[in-house]
N, C-alpha and C positions, 0 to 999 in steps of 0.2 A: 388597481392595487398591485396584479402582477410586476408591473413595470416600475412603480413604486417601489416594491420590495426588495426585486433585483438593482436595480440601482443603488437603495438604498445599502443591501447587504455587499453590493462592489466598492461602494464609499468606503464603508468599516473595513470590510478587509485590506484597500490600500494604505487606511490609516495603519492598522495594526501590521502590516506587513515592513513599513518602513525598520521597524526596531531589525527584522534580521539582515534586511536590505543591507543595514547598513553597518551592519558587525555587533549589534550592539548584545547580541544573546550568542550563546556556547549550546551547542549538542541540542538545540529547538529543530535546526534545518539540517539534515545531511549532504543535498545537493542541493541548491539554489539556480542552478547553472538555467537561463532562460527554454535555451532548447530541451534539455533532462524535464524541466515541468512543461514544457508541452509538449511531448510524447507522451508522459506521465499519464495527461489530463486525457487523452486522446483514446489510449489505452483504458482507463476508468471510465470514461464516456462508453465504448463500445460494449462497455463489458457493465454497466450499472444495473443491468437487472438480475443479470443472472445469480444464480443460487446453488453454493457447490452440493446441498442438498440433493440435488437433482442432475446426478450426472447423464440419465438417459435424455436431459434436454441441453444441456452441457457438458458435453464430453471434453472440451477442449480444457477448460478449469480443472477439472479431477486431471489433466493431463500436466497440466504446467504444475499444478500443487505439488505431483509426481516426482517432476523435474526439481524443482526447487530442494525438497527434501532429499533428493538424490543427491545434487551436488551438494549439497550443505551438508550431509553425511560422508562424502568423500573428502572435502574440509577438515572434517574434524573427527574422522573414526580412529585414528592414533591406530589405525591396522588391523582395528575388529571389524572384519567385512559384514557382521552381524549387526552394524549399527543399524539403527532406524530412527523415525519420527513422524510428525504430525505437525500440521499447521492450525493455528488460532486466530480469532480476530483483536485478540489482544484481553487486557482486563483481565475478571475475573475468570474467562475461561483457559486461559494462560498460565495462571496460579493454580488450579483444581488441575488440569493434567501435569 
C-alpha cells in the first residue's frame, strides 16, 4: 500500500500540476522555477518535524522567523523603527491576530 499510495498521489499531482505548468492559472504559483522548488522541497524536507513551539529544540526556526519579520519590518516601516510582527501558518490564525 505504501508504494501504492505514493505513486498514486505523484500520479494526481503531475496531473493537477500541468494547469500551472502551463500558464493556465494567475497568482496559484509565485515561483515555478524547477531549481526554486527543489531547494524549496529540500529546505521543508530538513526542517518537516520541527516545531517553532519548541525553541529549546529548535533554535534555528525561532531564529529565521526572527529574520523574516525583521526584514519585512524594515520593508515596510514607512520609518517607524518601532514596527514589529509575528508569523502564522496561515487561515484562521492569520485573521484572529
Amino acid at each position: 500500500p505504501k508504494p501504492q499510495l505514493l505513486e498514486k498521489m505523484l500520479r494526481i499531482a503531475a496531473s493537477e500540476n500541468q494547469k500551472w505548468e502551463n500558464g493556465l492559472v494567475s497568482g496559484a504559483v509565485y515561483n515555478g522555477e524547477p531549481e526554486h522548488i527543489k531547494r524549496t522541497n529540500e529546505i521543508a524536507n530538513a526542517y518537516a518535524v520541527a516545531n517553532p513551539l519548541h525553541p529549546d529544540i529548535w533554535p534555528s526556526v525561532n531564529q529565521m522567523e526572527a529574520e523574516v519579520i525583521s526584514m519585512t519590518a524594515r520593508l515596510l516601516d514607512g520609518g517607524d523603527t518601532g514596527v514589529c510582527g509575528a508569523m502564522t501558518s496561515g487561515g484562521t490564525e492569520s485573521i484572529v491576530l
